[in-house]
ZAMARGU-4260 file (C-alpha; in steps of 0.2 Angstrom, whole numbers, plus 5000, padded with zeros to 4 digits):
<rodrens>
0) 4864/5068/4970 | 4883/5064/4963 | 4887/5080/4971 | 4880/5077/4986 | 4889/5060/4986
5) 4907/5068/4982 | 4905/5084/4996 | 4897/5071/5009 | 4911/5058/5009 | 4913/5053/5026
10) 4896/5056/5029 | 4893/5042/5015 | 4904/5029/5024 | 4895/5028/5039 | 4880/5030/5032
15) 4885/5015/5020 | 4892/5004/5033 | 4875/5004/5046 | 4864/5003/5030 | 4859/4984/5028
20) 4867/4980/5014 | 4875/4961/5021 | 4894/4963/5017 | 4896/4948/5031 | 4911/4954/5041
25) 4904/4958/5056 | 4900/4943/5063 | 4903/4925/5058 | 4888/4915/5054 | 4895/4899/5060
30) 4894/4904/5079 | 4873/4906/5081 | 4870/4898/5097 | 4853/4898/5109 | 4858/4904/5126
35) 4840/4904/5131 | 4829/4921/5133 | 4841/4928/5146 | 4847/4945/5150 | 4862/4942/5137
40) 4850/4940/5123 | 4846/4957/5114 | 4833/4952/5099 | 4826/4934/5091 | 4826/4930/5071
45) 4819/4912/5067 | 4819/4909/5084 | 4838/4911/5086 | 4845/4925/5096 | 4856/4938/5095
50) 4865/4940/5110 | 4875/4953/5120 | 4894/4946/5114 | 4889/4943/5097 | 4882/4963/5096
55) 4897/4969/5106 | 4911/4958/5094 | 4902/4965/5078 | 4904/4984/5085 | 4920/4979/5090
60) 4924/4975/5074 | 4915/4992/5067 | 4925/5002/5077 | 4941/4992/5071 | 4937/4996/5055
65) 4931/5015/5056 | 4948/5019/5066 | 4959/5009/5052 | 4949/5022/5039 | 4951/5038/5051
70) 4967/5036/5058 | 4970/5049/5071 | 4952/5060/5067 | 4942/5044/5073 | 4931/5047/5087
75) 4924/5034/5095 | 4909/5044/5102 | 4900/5045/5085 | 4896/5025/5089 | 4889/5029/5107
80) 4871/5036/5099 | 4855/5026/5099 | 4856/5027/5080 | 4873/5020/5079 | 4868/5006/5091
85) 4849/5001/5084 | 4862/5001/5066 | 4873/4988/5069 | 4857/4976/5078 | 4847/4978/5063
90) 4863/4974/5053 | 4864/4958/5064 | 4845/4956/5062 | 4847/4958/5042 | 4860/4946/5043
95) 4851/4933/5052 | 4835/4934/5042 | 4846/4931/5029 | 4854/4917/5036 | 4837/4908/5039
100) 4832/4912/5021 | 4846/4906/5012 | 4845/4887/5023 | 4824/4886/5020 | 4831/4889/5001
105) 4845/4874/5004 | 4859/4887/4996 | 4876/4879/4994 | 4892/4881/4989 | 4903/4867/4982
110) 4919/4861/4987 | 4927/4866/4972 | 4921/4885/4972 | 4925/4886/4990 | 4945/4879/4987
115) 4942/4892/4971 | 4939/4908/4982 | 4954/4903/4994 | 4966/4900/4983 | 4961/4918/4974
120) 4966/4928/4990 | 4979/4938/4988 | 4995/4933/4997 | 4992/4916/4999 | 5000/4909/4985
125) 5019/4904/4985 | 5034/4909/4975 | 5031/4893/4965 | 5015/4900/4959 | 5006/4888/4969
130) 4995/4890/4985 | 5004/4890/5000 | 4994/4881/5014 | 5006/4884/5030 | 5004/4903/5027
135) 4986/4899/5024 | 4985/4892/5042 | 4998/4903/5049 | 4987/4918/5045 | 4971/4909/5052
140) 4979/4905/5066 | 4984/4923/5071 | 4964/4926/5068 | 4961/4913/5083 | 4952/4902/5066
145) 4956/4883/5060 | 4954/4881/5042 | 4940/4870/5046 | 4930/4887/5056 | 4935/4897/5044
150) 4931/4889/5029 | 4912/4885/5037 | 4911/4902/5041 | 4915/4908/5020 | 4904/4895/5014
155) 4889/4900/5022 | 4893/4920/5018 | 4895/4916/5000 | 4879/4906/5003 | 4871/4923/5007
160) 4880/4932/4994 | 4869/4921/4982 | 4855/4928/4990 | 4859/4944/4989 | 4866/4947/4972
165) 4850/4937/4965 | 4841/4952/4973 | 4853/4965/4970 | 4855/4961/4951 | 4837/4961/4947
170) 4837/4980/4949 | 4841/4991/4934 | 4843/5011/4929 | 4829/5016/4917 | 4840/5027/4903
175) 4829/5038/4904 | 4832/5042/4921 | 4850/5043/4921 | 4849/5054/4905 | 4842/5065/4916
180) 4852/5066/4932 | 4867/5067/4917 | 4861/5079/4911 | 4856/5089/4926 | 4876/5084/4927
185) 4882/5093/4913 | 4872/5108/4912 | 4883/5125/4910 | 4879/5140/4917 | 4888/5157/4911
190) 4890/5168/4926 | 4899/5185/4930 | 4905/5189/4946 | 4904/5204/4956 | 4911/5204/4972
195) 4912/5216/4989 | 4929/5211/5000 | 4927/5216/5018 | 4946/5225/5014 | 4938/5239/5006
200) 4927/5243/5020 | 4940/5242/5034 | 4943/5262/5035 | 4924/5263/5037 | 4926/5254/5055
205) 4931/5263/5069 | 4932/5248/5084 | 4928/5257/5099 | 4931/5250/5119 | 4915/5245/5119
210) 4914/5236/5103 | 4930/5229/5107 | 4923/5222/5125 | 4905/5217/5119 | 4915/5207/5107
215) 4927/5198/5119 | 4913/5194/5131 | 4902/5185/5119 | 4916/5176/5113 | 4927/5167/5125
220) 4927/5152/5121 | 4939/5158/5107 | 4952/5162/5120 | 4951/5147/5130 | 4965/5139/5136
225) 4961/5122/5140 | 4965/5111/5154 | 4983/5101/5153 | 4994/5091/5162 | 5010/5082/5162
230) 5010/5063/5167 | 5017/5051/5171 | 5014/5030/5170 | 5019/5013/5169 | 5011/4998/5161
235) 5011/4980/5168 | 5008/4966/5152 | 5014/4951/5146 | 5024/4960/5134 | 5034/4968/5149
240) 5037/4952/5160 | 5042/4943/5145 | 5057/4954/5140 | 5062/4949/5156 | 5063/4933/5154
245) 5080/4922/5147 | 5076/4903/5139 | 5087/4891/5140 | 5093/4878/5125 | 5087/4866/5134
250) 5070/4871/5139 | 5066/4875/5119 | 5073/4859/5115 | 5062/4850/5128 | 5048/4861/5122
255) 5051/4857/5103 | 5054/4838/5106 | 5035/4839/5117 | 5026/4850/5102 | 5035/4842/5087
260) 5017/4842/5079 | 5014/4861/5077 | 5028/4864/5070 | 5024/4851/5054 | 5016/4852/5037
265) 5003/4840/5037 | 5001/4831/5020 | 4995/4839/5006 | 4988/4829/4988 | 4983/4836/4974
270) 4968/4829/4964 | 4958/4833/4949 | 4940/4827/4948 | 4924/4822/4936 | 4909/4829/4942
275) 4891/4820/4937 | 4880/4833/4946 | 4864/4827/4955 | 4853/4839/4966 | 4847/4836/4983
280) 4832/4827/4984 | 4836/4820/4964 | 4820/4806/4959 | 4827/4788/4959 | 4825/4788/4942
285) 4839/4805/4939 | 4848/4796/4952 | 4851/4781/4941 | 4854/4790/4925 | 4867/4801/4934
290) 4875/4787/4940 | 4873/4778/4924 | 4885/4794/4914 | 4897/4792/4927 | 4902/4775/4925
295) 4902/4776/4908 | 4915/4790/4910 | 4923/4779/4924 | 4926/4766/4910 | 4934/4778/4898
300) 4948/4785/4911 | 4951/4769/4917 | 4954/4763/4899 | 4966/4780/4895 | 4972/4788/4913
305) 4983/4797/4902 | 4966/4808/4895 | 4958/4810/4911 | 4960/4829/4910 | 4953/4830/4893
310) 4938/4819/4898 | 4936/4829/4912 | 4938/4848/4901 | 4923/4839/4891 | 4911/4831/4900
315) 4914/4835/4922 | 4899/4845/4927 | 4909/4857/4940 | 4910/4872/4929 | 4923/4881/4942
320) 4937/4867/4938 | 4932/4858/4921 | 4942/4871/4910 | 4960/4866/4922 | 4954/4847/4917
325) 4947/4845/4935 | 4961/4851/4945 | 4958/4853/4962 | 4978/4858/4967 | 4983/4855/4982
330) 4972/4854/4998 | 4975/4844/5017 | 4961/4837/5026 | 4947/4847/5031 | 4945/4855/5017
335) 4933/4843/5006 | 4916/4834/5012 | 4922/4818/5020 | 4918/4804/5006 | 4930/4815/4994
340) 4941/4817/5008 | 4941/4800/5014 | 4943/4793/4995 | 4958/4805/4991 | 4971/4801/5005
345) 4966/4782/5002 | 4969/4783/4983 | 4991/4780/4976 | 4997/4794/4966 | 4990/4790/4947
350) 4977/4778/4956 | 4959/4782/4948 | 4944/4781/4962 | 4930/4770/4959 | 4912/4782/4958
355) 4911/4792/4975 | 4896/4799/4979 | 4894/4817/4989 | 4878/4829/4990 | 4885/4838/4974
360) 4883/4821/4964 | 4897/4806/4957 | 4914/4810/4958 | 4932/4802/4948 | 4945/4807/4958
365) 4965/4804/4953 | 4978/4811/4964 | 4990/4817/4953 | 5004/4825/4968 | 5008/4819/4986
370) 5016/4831/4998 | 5022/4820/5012 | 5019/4827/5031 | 5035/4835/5035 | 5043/4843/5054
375) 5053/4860/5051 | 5070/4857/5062 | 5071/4864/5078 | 5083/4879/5072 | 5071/4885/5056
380) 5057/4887/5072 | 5068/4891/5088 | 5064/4911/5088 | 5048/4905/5088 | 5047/4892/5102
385) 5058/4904/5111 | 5044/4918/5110 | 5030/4903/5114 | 5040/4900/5131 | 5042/4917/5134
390) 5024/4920/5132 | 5019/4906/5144 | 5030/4911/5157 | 5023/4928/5157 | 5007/4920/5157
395) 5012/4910/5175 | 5021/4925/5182 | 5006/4939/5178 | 4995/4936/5192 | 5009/4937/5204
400) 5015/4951/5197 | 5000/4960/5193 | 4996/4957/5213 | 5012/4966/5218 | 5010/4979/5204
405) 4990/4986/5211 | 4999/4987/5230 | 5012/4995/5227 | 5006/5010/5216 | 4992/5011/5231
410) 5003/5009/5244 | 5017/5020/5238 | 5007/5032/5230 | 5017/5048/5229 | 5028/5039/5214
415) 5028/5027/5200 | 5047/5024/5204 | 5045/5007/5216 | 5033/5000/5206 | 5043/5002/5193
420) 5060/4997/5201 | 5052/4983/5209 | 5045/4975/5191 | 5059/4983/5180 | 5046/4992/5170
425) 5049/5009/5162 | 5040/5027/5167 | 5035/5035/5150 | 5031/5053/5153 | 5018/5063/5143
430) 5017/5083/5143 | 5001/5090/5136 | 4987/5077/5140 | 4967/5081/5140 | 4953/5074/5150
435) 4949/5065/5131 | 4966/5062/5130 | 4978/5063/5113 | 4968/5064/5098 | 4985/5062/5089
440) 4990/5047/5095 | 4977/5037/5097 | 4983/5020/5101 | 4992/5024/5115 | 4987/5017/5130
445) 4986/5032/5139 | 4971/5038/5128 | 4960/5023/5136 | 4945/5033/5143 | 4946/5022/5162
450) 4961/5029/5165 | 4958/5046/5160 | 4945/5046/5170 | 4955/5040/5187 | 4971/5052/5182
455) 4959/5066/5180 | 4949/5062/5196 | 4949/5078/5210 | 4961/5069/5222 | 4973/5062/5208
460) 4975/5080/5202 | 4974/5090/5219 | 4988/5077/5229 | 4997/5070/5212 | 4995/5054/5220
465) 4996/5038/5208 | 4981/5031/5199 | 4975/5015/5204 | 4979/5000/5195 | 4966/5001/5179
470) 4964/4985/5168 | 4961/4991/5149 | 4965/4974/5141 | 4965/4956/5144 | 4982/4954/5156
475) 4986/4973/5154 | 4986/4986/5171 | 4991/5003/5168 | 4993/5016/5184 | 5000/5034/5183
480) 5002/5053/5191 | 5001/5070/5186 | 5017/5078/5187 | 5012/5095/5183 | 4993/5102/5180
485) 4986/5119/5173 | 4967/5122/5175 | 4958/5128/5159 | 4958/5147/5158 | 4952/5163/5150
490) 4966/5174/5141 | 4963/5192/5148 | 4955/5205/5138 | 4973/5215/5140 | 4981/5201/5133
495) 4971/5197/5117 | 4965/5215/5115 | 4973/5217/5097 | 4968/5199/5092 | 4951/5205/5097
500) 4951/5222/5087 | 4956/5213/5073 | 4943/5203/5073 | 4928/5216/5076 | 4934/5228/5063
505) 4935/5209/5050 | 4916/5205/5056 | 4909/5225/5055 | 4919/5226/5036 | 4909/5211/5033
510) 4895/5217/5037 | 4898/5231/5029 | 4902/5222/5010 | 4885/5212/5013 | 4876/5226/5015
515) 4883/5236/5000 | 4882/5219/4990 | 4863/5219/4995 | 4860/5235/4987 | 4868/5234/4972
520) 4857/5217/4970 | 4844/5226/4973 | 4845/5238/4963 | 4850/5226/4947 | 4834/5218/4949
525) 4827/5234/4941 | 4839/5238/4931 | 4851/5224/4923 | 4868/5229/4919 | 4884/5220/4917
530) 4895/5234/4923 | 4909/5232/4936 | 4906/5212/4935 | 4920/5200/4929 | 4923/5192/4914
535) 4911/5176/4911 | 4915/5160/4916 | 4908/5143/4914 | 4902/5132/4928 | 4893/5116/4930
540) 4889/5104/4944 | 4903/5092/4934 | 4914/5103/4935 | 4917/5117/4947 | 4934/5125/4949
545) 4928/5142/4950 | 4917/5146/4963 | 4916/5146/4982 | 4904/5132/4985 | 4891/5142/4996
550) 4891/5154/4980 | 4892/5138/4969 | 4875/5131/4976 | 4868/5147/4977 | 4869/5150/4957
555) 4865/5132/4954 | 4849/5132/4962 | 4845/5150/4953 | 4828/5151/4944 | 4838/5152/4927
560) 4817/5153/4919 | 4821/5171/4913 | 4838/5178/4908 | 4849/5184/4913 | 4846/5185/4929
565) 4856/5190/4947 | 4858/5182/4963 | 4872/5184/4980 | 4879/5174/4990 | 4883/5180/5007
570) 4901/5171/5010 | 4904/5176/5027 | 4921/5185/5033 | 4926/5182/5016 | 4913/5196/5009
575) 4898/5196/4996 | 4896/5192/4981 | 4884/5194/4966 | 4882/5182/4952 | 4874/5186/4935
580) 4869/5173/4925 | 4869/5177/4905 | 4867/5158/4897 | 4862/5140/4901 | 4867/5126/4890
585) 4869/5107/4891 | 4889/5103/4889 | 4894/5101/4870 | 4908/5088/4877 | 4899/5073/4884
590) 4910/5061/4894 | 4903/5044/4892 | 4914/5035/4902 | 4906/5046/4917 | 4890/5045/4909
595) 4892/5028/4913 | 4898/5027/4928 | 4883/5040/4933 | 4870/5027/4927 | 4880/5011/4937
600) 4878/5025/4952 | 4860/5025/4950 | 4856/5007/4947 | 4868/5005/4964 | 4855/5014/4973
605) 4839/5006/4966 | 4847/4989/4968 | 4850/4993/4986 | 4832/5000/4988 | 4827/4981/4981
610) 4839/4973/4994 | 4832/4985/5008 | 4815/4979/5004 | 4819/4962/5002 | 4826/4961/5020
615) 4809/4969/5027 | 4802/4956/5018 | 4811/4944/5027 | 4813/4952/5045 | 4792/4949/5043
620) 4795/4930/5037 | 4806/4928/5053 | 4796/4935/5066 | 4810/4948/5073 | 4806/4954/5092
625) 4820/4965/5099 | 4821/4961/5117 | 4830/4974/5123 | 4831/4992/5118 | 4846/5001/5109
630) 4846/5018/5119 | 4852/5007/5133 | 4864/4997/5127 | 4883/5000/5135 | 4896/5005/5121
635) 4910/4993/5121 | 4929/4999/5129 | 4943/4992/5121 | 4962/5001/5121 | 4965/4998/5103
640) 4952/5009/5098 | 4953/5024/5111 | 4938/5032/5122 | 4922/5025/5117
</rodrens>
């Protein structure tokens, strides 16, 4: 199985990523809506739907992912297969049934652990040490989130991870059957080799004409050359216009003066906090006596304010901030359920809250920092009103332009040059393009599979006229030409002729070394014999630096019953081999930190087969009906992540 795992890599992660195991990055939870049983709706869970956009934003967001792993080997076609569609649904559906569960199981996360897991992501914390909320929203804001979206959207996936782990971690690796696979791991094998190269047959092959002829026609495809052309193209964005585009001083200073708010820090307080936790629907009886502790507490901060973060260390029952004394650190509004909210930013710094009540239970609150509200001056942010302005303009000016750009290239259609004179845009050429574009670069905008299409159309390539004008983003036309074109070909036989002979006289010694290698085999089965084989060397499925892996699988799966014993492996153009196996023994070294990691492999598999059947369960509980078949549903095009 490990072996499996280590030669099936990529294989792995894919398999892995349409598996339903909830990772919740797909799709945010917070945006279920009913849009009704229309034709955008794709399948129901708890009777909420999944529709076409949230499918089409979650395999977005695959793809994303996949090409970011891939780089320039990703290919977007492997996601355009009813298996790779019906896989991301049932993650949405697995998701959802989650979803439903964890709300009928009122699974919550506190204010306290929520600010915990944001002020432990990486980057977000200042050179002071401390967190820095204006990168915090600057980053959010580049997501197209508010802190207020984003932060509903973690609470309710680490509501769901609750769920999940409380399935996950009930499952377990019986020693036993880890031994096993370890030991199955670490077994040696001895072996001999004794191999046939196809280079000392060679002056046994006499490549005739018709060999020669026989070999070329039944492979062609091996002297194929394919289809190319040279092009040429212009793109029209925002990007484009907006390098045109000059901004006065005075339009950023009358833009500053008229956005002074989203250039400000709004005010931050720190508090720290003693929690008397109460759960939802708490008997008025636990109410009372709740309450009861926390005035007493109340009364013994407001007698000594100086030891309210040793009170707190001692008796608040938030168990994520009890151990700082109740620090919060620093938080703005919208980050705290309103009655702590409100009761914070009403509270002077050192002032002591009366009891405030929340669904987590009674809170004391203290502020213990204030950071005022504060507006960054106009030269600190004018790069960036300058690019906002910039943008806008753009933004005014694309429809005109994107009007002229689409008449133009069709009108003047025997060259990019007016277009591009007309809009001051650049001509880019490319030599070497494919129908499927260039696999090595595969953001460019070239590669988009709608304009491969219309470049490669018969009258585009016959009359190297201009493409139409083809949209392949949001506010982003791309037209272009082929300059020069060569139709895919065959290589003559007269040309290739020696490349040819060389290969028929490599695949006859070949044959020739198997057959030789199949004999000798043969013959050992009646009589062993060590003689002509290699010195021994030691092998396992641990370790394996030895032999070819079709040979290294061939000798592992060996009936090794009755010793020793001979088996071949038929390696192709590279020969034959023979393979006696003299000893089998468990390893005298035994690696336990891979031992353990072998068992945490195995117990990663079970508890996925408990979380698997969990989800069943649940897919059942919430009556799933798929409305809409996969096999039919359209794969998504963006330009970022090339032909899909």
């Amino acid at each position: 199985m490990f072996e499996f795992v280590r030669t099936h890599q990529r294989l792995m992660q894919f398999m892995l990523l349409l598996i339903i195991i909830p990772s919740f990055a797909l799709v945010g939870l917070g945006s279920y809506k009913s849009f009704g049983d229309g034709e955008n709706v794709l399948a129901k869970v708890a009777g909420q739907p999944i529709t076409q956009p949230e499918y089409d934003a979650a395999q977005r967001e695959q793809m994303e992912r996949f090409q970011q792993m891939f780089g320039a080997q990703f290919d977007a076609k492997m996601f355009d297969t009813p298996e790779a569609r019906q896989g991301i649904l049932d993650n949405l559906i697995a998701q959802r049934a989650l979803a439903a569960e964890a709300r009928h199981k009122n699974l919550s996360v506190s204010d306290a652990v929520l600010q915990q897991s944001i002020t432990s992501i990486p980057g977000l914390m200042g050179a002071d040490g401390k967190f820095d909320g204006e990168r915090y929203r600057s980053l959010l804001a580049m997501q197209g989130m508010t802190p207020a979206s984003y932060e509903q959207r973690l609470r309710q996936d680490m509501a769901l991870q609750q769920l999940n782990s409380a399935v996950q971690n009930t499952a377990f690796a019986p020693k036993s059957v880890a031994q096993r696979m370890s030991d199955i791991n670490d077994q040696e094998r001895t072996v001999q080799e004794l191999f046939f190269k196809p280079t000392d047959f060679v002056a046994q092959v006499k490549a005739t004409p018709e060999m020669i002829k026989a070999y070329y026609d039944k492979n062609t495809r091996q002297f194929a050359v394919p289809e190319q052309a040279k092009i040429e193209y212009v793109v029209l964005d925002s990007e484009a216009l907006s390098a045109q585009i000059s901004v006065t001083d005075k339009e950023a200073a009358d833009f500053y003066e008229q956005n002074t708010k989203r250039f400000g820090v709004e005010e931050q307080r720190r508090a720290s906090h003693i929690l008397v936790s109460l759960k939802k629907g708490a008997s008025a009886s636990d109410k009372a006596a709740a309450k009861a502790k926390a005035e007493q507490l109340l009364a013994q901060v407001r007698k000594a304010p100086a030891d309210f973060a040793r009170i707190a260390k001692a008796s608040s029952e938030d168990t994520g901030t009890a151990a700082n004394g109740g620090d919060l650190d620093f938080f703005g509004k919208g980050m705290m359920t309103p009655p702590f909210e409100a009761a914070v930013f009403k509270l002077k710094q050192g002032e002591i809250s009366d009891l405030v009540e929340t669904d987590f239970g009674f809170h004391i609150i203290t502020v213990t920092a204030i950071k005022p509200a504060t507006i960054k001056p106009l030269e600190q942010v004018k790069a960036e009103v300058v690019a906002e302005i910039k943008k806008q303009k753009a933004a005014k000016q694309y429809a005109e332009a994107a009007e002229l750009f689409t008449n133009t290239v069709y009108e003047q259609a025997d060259s990019l040059k007016p277009v591009a004179d007309k809009l001051k845009l650049k001509i880019e050429t490319v030599d070497n393009i494919t129908r499927t574009g260039n696999p090595a670069v595969p953001d460019a905008r070239y590669n988009n599979p709608k304009f491969l299409k219309a470049l490669f159309a018969d009258d585009a390539i016959k009359a190297k006229r201009n493409t139409e004008a083809v949209e392949i983003a949001p506010n982003t036309l791309i037209a272009g030409r082929i300059v020069d074109y060569k139709a895919s070909s065959t290589r003559p036989l007269a040309e290739v002729e020696a490349i040819v002979r060389e290969r028929v006289v490599a695949s006859e010694s070949a044959v020739l070394a198997r057959k030789a290698g199949e004999a000798k085999l043969a013959a050992l089965v009646g009589a062993d014999s060590d003689t002509g084989f290699a010195a021994a060397k030691t092998v396992s499925r641990a370790k394996n630096d030895a032999l070819n892996p079709v040979a290294f699988d061939n000798v592992m799966k060996a009936d090794v019953s009755k010793l020793p014993v001979s088996v071949g492996a038929d390696l192709g153009t590279q020969g034959y081999a023979i393979y006696r196996i003299s000893k089998v023994a468990q390893s005298e070294k035994v690696d336990a930190a891979r031992r353990q990691a072998e068992q945490q492999q195995v117990g990663n598999a079970l508890a996925q087969q408990e979380m698997l059947a969990y989800i069943n369960v649940l897919k059942e509980k919430a009556k799933v009906k798929i409305l809409r078949p996969m096999d039919k549903t359209a794969v998504v095009v963006d330009d970022k992540a090339g032909a899909k």
